[in-house]
VOZAMAR-296660 format. One record per residue (C-alpha): residue in three letters; x, y, z. Coordinates in Angstrom, 3 decimals, m for minus. Layout:
N
@r=ALA&c1=X&c2=Y&c3=Z
...
END
This chain:
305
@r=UNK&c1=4.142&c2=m27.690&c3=m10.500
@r=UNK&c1=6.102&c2=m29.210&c3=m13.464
@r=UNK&c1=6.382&c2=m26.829&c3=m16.799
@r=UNK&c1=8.267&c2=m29.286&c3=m18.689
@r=UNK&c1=5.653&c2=m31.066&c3=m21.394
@r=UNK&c1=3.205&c2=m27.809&c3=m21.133
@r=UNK&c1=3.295&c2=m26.149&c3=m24.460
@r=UNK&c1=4.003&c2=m22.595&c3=m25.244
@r=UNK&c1=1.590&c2=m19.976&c3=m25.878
@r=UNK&c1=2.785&c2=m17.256&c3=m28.595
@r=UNK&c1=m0.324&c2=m15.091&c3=m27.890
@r=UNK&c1=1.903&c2=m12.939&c3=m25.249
@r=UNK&c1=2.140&c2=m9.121&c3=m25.128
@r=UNK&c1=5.011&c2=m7.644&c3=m23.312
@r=UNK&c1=5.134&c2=m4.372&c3=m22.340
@r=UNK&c1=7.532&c2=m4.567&c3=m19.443
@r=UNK&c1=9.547&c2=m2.167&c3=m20.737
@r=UNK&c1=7.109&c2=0.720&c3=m21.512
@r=UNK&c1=7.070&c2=3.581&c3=m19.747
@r=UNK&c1=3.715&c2=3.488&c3=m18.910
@r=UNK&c1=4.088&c2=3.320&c3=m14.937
@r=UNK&c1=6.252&c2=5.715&c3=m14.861
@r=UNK&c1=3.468&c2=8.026&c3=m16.132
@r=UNK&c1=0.247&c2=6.626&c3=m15.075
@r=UNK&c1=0.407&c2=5.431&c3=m11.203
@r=UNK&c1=m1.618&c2=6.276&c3=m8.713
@r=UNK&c1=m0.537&c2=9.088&c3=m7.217
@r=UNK&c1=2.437&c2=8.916&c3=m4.398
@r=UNK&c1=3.383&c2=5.364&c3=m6.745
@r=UNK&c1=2.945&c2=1.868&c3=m6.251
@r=UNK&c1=5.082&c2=2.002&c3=m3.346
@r=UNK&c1=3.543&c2=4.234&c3=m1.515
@r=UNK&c1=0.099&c2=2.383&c3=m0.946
@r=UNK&c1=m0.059&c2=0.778&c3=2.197
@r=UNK&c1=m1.251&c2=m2.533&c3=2.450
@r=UNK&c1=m4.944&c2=m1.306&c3=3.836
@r=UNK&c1=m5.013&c2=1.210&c3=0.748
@r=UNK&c1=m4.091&c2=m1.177&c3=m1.655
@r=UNK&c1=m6.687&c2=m3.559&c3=m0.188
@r=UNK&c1=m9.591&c2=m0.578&c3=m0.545
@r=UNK&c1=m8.370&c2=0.199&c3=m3.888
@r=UNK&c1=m9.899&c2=m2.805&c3=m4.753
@r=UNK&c1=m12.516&c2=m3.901&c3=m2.998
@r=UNK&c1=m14.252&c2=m3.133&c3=m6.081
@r=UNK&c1=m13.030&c2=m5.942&c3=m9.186
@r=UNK&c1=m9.583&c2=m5.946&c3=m7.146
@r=UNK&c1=m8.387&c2=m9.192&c3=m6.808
@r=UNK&c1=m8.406&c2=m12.163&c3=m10.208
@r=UNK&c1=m11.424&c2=m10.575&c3=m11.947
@r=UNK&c1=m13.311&c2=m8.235&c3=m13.835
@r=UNK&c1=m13.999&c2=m4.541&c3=m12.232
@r=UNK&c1=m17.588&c2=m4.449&c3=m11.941
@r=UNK&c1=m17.627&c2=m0.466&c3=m13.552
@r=UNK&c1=m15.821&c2=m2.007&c3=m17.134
@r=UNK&c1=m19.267&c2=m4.569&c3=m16.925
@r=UNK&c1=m21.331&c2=m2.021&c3=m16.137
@r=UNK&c1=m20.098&c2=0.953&c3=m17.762
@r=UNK&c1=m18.008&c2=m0.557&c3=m20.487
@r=UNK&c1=m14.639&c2=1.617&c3=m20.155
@r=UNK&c1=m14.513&c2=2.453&c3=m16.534
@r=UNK&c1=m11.768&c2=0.951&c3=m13.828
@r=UNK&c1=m11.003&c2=1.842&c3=m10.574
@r=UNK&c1=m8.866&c2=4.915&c3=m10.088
@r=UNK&c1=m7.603&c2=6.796&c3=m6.628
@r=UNK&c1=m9.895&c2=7.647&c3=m3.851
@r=UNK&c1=m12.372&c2=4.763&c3=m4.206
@r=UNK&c1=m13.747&c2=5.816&c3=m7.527
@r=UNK&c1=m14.555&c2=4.994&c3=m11.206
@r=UNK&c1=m14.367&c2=7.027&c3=m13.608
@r=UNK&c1=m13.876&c2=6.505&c3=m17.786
@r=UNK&c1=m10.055&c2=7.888&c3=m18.409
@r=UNK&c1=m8.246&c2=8.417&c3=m21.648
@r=UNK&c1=m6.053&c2=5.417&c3=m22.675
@r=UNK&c1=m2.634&c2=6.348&c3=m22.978
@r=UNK&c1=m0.972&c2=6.695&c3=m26.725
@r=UNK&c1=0.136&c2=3.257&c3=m28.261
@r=UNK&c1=3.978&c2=2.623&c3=m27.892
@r=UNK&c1=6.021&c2=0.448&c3=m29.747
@r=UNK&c1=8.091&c2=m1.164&c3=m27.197
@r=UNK&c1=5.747&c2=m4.147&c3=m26.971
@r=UNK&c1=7.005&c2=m7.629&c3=m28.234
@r=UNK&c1=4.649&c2=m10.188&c3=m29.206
@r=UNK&c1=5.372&c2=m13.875&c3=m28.599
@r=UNK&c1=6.604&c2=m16.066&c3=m26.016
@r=UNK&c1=8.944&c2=m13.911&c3=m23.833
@r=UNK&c1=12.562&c2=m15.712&c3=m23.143
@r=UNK&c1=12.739&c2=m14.586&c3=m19.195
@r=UNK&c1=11.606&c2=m17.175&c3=m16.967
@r=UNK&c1=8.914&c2=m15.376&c3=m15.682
@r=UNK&c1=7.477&c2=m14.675&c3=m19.583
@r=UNK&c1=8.147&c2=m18.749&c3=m19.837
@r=UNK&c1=6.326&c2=m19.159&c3=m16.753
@r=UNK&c1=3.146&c2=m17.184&c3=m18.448
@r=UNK&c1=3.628&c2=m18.719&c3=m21.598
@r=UNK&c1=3.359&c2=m22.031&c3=m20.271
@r=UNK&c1=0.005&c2=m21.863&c3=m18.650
@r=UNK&c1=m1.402&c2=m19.301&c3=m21.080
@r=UNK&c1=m0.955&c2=m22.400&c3=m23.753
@r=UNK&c1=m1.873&c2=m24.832&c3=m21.838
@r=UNK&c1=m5.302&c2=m23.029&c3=m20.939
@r=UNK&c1=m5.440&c2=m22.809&c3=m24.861
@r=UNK&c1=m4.807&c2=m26.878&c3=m25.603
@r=UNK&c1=m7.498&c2=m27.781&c3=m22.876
@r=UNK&c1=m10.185&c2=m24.756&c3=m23.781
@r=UNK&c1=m9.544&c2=m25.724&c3=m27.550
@r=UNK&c1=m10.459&c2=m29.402&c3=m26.359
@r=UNK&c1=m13.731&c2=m28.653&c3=m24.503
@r=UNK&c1=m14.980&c2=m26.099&c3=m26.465
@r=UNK&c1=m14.382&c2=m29.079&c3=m29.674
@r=UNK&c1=m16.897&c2=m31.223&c3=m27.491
@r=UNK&c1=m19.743&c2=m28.783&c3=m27.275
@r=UNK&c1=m19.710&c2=m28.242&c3=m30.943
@r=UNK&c1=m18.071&c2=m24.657&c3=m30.552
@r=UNK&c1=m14.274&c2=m23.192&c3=m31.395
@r=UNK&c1=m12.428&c2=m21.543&c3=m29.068
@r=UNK&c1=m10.795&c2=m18.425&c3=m29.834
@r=UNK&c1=m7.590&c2=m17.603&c3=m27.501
@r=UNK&c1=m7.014&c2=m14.345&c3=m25.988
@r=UNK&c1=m3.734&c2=m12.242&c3=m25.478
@r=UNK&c1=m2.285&c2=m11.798&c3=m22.562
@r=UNK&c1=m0.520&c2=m8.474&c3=m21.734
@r=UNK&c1=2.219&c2=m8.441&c3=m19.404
@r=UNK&c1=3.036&c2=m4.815&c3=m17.833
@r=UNK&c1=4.778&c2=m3.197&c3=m15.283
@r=UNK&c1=3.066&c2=m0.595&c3=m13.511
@r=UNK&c1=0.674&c2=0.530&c3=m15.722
@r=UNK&c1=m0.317&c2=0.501&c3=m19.583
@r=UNK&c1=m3.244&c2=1.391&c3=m21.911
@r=UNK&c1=m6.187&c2=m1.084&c3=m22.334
@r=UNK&c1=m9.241&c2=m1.285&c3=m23.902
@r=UNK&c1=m11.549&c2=m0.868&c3=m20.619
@r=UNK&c1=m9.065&c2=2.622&c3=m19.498
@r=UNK&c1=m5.692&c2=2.300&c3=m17.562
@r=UNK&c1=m4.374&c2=m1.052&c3=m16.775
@r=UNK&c1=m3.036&c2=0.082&c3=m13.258
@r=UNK&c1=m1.223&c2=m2.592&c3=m11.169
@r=UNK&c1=m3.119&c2=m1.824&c3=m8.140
@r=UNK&c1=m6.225&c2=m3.383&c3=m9.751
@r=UNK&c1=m4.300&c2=m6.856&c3=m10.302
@r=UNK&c1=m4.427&c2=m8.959&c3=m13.082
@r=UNK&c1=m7.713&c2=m8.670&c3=m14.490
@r=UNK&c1=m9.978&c2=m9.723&c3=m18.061
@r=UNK&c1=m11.056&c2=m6.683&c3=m20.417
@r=UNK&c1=m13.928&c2=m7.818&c3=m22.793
@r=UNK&c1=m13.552&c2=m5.031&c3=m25.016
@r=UNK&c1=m10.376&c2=m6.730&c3=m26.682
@r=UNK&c1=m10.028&c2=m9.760&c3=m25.192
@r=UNK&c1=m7.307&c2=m9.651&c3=m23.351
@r=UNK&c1=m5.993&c2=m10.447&c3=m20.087
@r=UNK&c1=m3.747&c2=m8.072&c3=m18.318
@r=UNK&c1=m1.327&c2=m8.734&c3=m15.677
@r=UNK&c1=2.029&c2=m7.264&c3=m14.108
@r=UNK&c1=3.708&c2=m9.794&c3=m13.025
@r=UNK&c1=4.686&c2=m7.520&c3=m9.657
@r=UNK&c1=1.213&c2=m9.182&c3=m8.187
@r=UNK&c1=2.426&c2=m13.021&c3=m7.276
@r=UNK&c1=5.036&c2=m10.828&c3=m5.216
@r=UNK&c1=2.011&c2=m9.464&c3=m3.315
@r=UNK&c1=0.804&c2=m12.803&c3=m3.238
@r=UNK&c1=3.280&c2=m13.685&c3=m1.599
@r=UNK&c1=4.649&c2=m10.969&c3=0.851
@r=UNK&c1=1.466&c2=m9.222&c3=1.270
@r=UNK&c1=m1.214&c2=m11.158&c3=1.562
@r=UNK&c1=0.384&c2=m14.622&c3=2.637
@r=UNK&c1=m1.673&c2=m16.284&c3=m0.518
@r=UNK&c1=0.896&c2=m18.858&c3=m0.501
@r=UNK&c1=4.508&c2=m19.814&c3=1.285
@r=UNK&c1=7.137&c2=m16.919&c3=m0.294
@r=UNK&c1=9.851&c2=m18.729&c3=m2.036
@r=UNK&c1=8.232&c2=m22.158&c3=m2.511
@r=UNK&c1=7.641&c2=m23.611&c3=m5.760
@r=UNK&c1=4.129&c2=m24.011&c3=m5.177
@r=UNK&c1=3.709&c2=m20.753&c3=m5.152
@r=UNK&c1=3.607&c2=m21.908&c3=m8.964
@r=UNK&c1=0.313&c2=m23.273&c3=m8.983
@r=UNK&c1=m1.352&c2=m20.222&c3=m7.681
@r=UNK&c1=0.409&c2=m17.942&c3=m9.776
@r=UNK&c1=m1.152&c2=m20.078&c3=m12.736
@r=UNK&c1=m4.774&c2=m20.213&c3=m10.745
@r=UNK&c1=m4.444&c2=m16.388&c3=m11.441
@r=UNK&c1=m3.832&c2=m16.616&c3=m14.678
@r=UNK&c1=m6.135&c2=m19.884&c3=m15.518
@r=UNK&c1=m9.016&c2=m17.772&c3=m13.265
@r=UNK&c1=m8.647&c2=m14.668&c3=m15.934
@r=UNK&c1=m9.077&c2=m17.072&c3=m18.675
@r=UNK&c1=m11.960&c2=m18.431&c3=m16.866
@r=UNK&c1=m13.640&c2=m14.879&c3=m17.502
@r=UNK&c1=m12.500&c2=m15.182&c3=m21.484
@r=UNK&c1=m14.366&c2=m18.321&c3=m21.416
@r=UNK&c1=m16.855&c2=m16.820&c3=m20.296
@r=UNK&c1=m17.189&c2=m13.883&c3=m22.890
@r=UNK&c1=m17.048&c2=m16.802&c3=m25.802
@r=UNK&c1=m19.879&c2=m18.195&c3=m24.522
@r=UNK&c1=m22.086&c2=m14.839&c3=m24.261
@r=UNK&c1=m22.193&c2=m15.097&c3=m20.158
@r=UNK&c1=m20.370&c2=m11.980&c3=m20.064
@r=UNK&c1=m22.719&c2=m10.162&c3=m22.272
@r=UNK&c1=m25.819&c2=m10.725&c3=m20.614
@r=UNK&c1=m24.298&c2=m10.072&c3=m17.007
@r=UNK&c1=m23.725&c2=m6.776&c3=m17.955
@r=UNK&c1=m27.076&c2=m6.018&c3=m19.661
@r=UNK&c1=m28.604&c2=m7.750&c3=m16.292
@r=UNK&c1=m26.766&c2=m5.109&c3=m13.978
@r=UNK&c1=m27.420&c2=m2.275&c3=m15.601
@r=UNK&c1=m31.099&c2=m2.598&c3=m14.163
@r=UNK&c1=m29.841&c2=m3.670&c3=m10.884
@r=UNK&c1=m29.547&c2=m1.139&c3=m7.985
@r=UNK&c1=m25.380&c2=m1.896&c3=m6.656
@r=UNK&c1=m26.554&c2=m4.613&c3=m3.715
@r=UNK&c1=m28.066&c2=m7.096&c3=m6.792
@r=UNK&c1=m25.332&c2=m5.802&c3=m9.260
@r=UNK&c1=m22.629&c2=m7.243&c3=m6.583
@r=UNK&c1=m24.489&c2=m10.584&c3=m5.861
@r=UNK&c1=m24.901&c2=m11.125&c3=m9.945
@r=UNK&c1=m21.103&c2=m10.053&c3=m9.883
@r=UNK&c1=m20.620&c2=m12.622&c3=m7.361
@r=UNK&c1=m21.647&c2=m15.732&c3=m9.243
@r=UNK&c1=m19.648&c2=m14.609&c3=m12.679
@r=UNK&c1=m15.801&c2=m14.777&c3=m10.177
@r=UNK&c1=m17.139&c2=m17.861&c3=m8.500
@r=UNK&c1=m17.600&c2=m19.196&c3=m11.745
@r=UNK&c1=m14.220&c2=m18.041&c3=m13.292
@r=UNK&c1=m12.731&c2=m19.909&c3=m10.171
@r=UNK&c1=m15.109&c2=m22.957&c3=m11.079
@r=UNK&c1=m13.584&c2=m23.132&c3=m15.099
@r=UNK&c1=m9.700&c2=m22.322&c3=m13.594
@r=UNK&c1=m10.658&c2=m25.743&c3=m11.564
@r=UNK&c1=m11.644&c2=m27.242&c3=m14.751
@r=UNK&c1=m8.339&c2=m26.476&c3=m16.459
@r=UNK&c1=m6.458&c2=m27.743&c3=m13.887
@r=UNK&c1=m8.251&c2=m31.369&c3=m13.857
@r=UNK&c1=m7.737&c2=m31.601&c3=m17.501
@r=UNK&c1=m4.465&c2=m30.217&c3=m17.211
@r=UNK&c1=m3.525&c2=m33.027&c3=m14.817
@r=UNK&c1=m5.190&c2=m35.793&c3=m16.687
@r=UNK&c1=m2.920&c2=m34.373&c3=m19.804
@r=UNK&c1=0.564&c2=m33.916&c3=m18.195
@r=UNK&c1=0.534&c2=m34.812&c3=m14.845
@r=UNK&c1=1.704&c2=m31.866&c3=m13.688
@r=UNK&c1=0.381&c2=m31.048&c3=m10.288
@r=UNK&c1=2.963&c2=m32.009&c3=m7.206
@r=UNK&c1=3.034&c2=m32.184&c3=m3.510
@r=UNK&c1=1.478&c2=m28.809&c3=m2.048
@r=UNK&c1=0.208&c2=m27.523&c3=m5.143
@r=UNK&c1=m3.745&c2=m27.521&c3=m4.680
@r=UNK&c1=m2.860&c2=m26.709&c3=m0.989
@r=UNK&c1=m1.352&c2=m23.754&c3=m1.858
@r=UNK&c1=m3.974&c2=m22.599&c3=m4.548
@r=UNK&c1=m6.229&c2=m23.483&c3=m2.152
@r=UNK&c1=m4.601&c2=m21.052&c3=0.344
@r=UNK&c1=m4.598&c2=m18.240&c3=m2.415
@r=UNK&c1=m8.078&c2=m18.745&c3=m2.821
@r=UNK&c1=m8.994&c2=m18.013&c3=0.650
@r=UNK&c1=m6.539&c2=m15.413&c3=1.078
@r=UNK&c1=m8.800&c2=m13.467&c3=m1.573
@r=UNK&c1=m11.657&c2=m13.799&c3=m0.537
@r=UNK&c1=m14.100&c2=m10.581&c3=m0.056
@r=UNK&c1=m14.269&c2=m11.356&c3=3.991
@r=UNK&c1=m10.626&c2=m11.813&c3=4.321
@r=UNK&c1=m10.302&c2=m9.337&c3=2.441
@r=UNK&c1=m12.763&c2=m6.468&c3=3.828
@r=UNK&c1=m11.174&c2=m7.613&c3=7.784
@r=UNK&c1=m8.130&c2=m7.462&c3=6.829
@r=UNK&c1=m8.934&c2=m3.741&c3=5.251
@r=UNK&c1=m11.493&c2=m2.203&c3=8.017
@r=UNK&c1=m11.941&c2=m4.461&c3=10.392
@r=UNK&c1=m15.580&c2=m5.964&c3=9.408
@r=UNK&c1=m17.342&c2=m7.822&c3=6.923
@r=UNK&c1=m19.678&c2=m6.610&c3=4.598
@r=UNK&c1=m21.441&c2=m9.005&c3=2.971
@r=UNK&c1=m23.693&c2=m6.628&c3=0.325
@r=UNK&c1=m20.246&c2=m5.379&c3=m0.715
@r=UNK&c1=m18.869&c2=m8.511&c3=m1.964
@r=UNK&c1=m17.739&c2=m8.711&c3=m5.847
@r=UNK&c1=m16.140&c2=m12.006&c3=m6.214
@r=UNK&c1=m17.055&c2=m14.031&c3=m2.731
@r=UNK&c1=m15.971&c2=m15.573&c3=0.777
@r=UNK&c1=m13.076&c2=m17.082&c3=1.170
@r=UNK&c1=m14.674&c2=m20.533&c3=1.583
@r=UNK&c1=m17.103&c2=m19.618&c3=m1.572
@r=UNK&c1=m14.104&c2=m19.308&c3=m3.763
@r=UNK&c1=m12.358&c2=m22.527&c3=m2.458
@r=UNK&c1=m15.190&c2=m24.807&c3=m2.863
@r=UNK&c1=m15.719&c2=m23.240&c3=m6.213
@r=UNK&c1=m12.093&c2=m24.103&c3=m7.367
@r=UNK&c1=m12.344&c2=m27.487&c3=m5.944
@r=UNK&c1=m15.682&c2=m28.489&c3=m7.690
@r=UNK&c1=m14.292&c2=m27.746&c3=m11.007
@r=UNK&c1=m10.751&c2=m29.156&c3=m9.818
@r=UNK&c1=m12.562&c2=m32.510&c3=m9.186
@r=UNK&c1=m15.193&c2=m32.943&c3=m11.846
@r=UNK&c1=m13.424&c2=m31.545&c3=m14.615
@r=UNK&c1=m17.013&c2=m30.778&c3=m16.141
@r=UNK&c1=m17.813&c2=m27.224&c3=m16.893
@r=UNK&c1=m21.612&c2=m27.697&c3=m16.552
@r=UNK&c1=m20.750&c2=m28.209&c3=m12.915
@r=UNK&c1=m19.458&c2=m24.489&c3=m12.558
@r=UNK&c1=m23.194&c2=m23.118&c3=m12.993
@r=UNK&c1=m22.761&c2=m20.847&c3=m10.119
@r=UNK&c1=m26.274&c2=m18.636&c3=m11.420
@r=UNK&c1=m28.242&c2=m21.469&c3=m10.856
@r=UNK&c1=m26.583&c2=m22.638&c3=m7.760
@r=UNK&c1=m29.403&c2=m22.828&c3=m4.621
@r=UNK&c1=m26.109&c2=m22.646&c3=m2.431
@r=UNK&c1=m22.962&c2=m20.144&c3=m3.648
END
């Protein structure tokens, strides 16, 4: 994945250097969760999404031992710095934070509409947000409550050395890194155009089975628009190489709920998926990916997910 020609987002947060993990983990730390723990953790809104309970409830996010449950957001600190960070991972996130904004701005231009471009935080460990604690257990994830997407940076390691998403070390472990991101967008995207909204008006009449399926087609959909930005992206700066859509492709299936759920008990549970099967989310990715057309990605109307 080249970064050269993509252009710089300013609409960063970084809170690396709070002290927020430090005082809001987990208990026994980050480092302390096992692999099957971590996995549990979030089988609910874990992996490149929105936690079902901030849809549902508004302020709730997943917390130790399985449960949600609304907690006080920690007291503002004023360690954050705005703008484009200089490190080359904040140049990394600033690069495909802005180039989500130049190809969002584009499409939304052609539907008549004006896209408004959210902020992403970057943490370490854990921070305040406006759906509760931002914990890095939960992964990167999409808060509608202030529009912003919230990721510590820590995850692409997991990616990596956990989970197998894609091979440690190479550089196309690039391009999933920025299907994250671009996926977490996806759910911004979403929000602007009032999808969001009625989801979570729909679930809370929906006993937790339908909630999931309904949950199911908004992440399959975020997928679907990340796909999108990556075919425009591409048709702007030629930016994909070798092993790139491979490798995203091998995130994508790494995440999925099955995978997942095997990987984190031993069986599959299908009425417990949140964001889909591994194959679900890969042909998702690839249909936007190839058509580039967002009225392709209508995953609630879809006869086959």
């Amino acid at each position: 994945m080249r970064l050269d020609e993509l252009p710089r987002s300013d609409n960063v947060e970084d809170r690396r250097s709070e002290d927020g993990g430090a005082s809001f983990r987990i208990p026994g730390g980050r480092g302390g969760l096992g692999i099957g723990t971590i996995i549990v953790l979030g089988l609910v809104g874990y992996w490149l999404g929105i936690d079902p309970s901030v849809l549902i409830g508004g302020a709730e996010i997943l917390t130790g031992g399985g449960t949600s449950q609304q907690q006080p957001s920690p007291a503002p600190r004023d360690s954050a710095q705005t703008g484009a960070p200089s490190d080359q991972m904040g140049q990394f996130v600033s690069a495909v934070l802005g180039s989500t904004e130049a190809q969002w701005q584009k499409i939304f231009a052609q539907y008549g509409k004006t896209y408004e471009p959210p902020t992403l935080v970057m943490f370490s460990g854990a921070t305040r947000s406006a759906c509760g604690f931002a914990q890095s257990a939960m992964g990167p994830f999409y808060c509608p409550n202030d529009r912003k997407v919230y990721l510590d940076t820590s995850f692409f390691q997991d990616l990596e050395r956990r989970f197998r998403a894609c091979d440690a070390g190479s550089k196309s472990c690039q391009f999933s890194q920025a299907y994250v991101i671009s996926h977490e967008v996806g759910h911004h995207v979403q929000n602007l155009l009032g999808i969001l909204p009625k989801v979570q008006q729909v679930q809370q009449s929906l006993d937790k089975v339908e909630a999931n399926q309904v949950q199911v087609r908004v992440e399959l959909q975020a997928d679907c628009l990340a796909g999108v930005w990556a075919h425009h992206s591409q048709e702007t700066w030629n930016f994909i190489e070798p092993g790139d859509v491979e490798a995203a492709m091998q995130t994508a299936a790494a995440i999925g709920d099955d995978r997942l759920q095997r990987q984190a008990q031993g069986y599959v549970v299908p009425d417990a998926f949140t964001h889909g099967s591994s194959q679900q989310r890969t042909r998702w990715f690839m249909t936007g990916l190839k058509s580039g057309n967002i009225d392709k990605c209508d995953t609630f109307n879809a006869a086959q997910l």
